[in-house]
C-alpha positions, 0 to 999 in steps of 0.5 A: 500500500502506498501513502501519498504525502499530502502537497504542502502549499507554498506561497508563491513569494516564499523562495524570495523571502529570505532568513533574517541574519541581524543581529540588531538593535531592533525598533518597532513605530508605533502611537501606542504608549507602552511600557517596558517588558510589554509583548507586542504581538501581531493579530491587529489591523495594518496600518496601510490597509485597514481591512487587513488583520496582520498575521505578523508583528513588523519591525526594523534595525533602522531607527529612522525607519521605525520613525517613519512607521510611527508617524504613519501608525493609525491612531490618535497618540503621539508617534513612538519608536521603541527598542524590541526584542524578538521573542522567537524566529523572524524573516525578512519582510517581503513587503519591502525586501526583495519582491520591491527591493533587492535585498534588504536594504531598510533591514525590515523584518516580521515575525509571528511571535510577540516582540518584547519592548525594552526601551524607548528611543525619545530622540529619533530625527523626525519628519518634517511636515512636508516630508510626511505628507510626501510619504503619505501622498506616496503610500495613496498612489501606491494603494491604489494600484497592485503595488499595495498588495501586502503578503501577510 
C-alpha cells in the first residue's frame, strides 16, 4: 500500500523571502504608549490597509525607519519608536525586501511571535511636515494600484 504525502502549499513569494541574519538593535513605530517588558504581538489591523488583520508583528534595525512607521501608525497618540526584542524566529519582510527591493536594504523584518519592548528611543530625527505628507501622498498612489498588495 502506498501513502501519498499530502502537497504542502507554498506561497508563491516564499523562495524570495529570505532568513533574517541581524543581529540588531531592533525598533518597532508605533502611537501606542507602552511600557517596558510589554509583548507586542501581531493579530491587529495594518496600518496601510485597514481591512487587513496582520498575521505578523513588523519591525526594523533602522531607527529612522521605525520613525517613519510611527508617524504613519493609525491612531490618535503621539508617534513612538521603541527598542524590541524578538521573542522567537523572524524573516525578512517581503513587503519591502526583495519582491520591491533587492535585498534588504531598510533591514525590515516580521515575525509571528510577540516582540518584547525594552526601551524607548525619545530622540529619533523626525519628519518634517512636508516630508510626511510626501510619504503619505506616496503610500495613496501606491494603494491604489497592485503595488499595495501586502503578503501577510
Amino acid at each position: 500500500m502506498t501513502t501519498e504525502r499530502p502537497r504542502r502549499l507554498v506561497p508563491a513569494y516564499a523562495g524570495l523571502v529570505s532568513h533574517a541574519h541581524d543581529e540588531g538593535p531592533f525598533f518597532h513605530g508605533t502611537k501606542a504608549d507602552l511600557q517596558v517588558g510589554q509583548l507586542l504581538k501581531a493579530g491587529f489591523r495594518s496600518n496601510y490597509r485597514p481591512e487587513i488583520v496582520m498575521n505578523h508583528i513588523y519591525f526594523t534595525a533602522l531607527v529612522d525607519g521605525a520613525g517613519l512607521a510611527a508617524e504613519l501608525a493609525a491612531g490618535e497618540g503621539s508617534p513612538r519608536v521603541y527598542v524590541v526584542e524578538p521573542t522567537g524566529d523572524f524573516e525578512d519582510d517581503p513587503n519591502v525586501t526583495d519582491k520591491k527591493f533587492p535585498g534588504n536594504p531598510t533591514r525590515s523584518y516580521r515575525s509571528t511571535e510577540p516582540l518584547k519592548v525594552v526601551g524607548e528611543v525619545t530622540d529619533w530625527p523626525r519628519l518634517t511636515p512636508e516630508a510626511l505628507q510626501g510619504w503619505r501622498d506616496r503610500l495613496a498612489a501606491i494603494l491604489d494600484d497592485e503595488r499595495g498588495e501586502i503578503i501577510n
